[in-house]
C-alpha positions in Angstrom: 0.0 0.0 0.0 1.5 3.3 -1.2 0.1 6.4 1.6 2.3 9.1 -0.9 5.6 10.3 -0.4 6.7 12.8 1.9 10.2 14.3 -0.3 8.9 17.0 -1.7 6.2 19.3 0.6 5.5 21.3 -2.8 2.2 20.4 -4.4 -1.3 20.1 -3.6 -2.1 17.9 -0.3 -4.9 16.0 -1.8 -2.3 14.6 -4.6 -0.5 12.8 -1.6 -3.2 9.9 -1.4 -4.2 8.3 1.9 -2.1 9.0 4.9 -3.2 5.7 6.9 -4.0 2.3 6.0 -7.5 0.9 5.7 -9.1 4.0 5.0 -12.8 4.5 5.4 -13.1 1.8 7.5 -13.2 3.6 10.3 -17.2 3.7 10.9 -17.0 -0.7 10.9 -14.1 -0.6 13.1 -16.0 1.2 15.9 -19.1 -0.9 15.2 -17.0 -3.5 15.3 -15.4 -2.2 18.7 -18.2 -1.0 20.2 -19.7 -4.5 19.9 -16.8 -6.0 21.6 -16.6 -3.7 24.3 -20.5 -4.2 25.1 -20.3 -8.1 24.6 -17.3 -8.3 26.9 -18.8 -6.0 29.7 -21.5 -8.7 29.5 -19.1 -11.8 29.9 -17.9 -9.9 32.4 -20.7 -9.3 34.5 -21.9 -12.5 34.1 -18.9 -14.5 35.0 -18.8 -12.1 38.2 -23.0 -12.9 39.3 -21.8 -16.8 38.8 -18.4 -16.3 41.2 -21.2 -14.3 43.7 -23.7 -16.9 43.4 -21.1 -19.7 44.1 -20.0 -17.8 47.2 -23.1 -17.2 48.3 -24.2 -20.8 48.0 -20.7 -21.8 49.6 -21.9 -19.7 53.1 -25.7 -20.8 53.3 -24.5 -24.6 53.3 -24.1 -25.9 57.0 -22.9 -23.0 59.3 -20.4 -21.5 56.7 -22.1 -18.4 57.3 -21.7 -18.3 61.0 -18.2 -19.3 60.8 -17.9 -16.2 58.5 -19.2 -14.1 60.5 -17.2 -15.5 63.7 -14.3 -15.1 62.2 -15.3 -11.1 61.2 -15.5 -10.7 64.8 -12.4 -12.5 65.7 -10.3 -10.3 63.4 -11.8 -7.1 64.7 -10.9 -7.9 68.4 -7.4 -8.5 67.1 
């Protein structure tokens, strides 16, 4: 790909061509981005409600919880 060549400043500007590669893609590229960025905030939150969920389920099984909550204490005495 040829973006013009800078060795002579004389001339018109528009003769010079493109500047940057993959030119007027710029509008699919931040569809494409956006898209990304929303689809991986969702991974995201979802992979942290399923870590919460586990945890949660982890504490009301037996009396994880008020071992928890013992050991809270413990620490603040400390």
């Amino acid at each position: 790909m040829n973006t013009g060549s800078f060795s002579d400043w004389g001339g018109a500007m528009f003769d010079l061509g493109p500047l940057y590669p993959f030119v007027g893609w710029e509008t699919a590229m931040v569809i494409v981005l956006a898209v990304f960025w929303i689809g991986w905030h969702v991974v995201q939150i979802r992979g942290e409600h399923r870590q919460r969920e586990a945890e949660a389920r982890k504490l009301r099984e037996g009396d994880n919880l008020l071992k928890a909550v013992q050991g809270e204490r413990n620490i603040e005495r400390m």
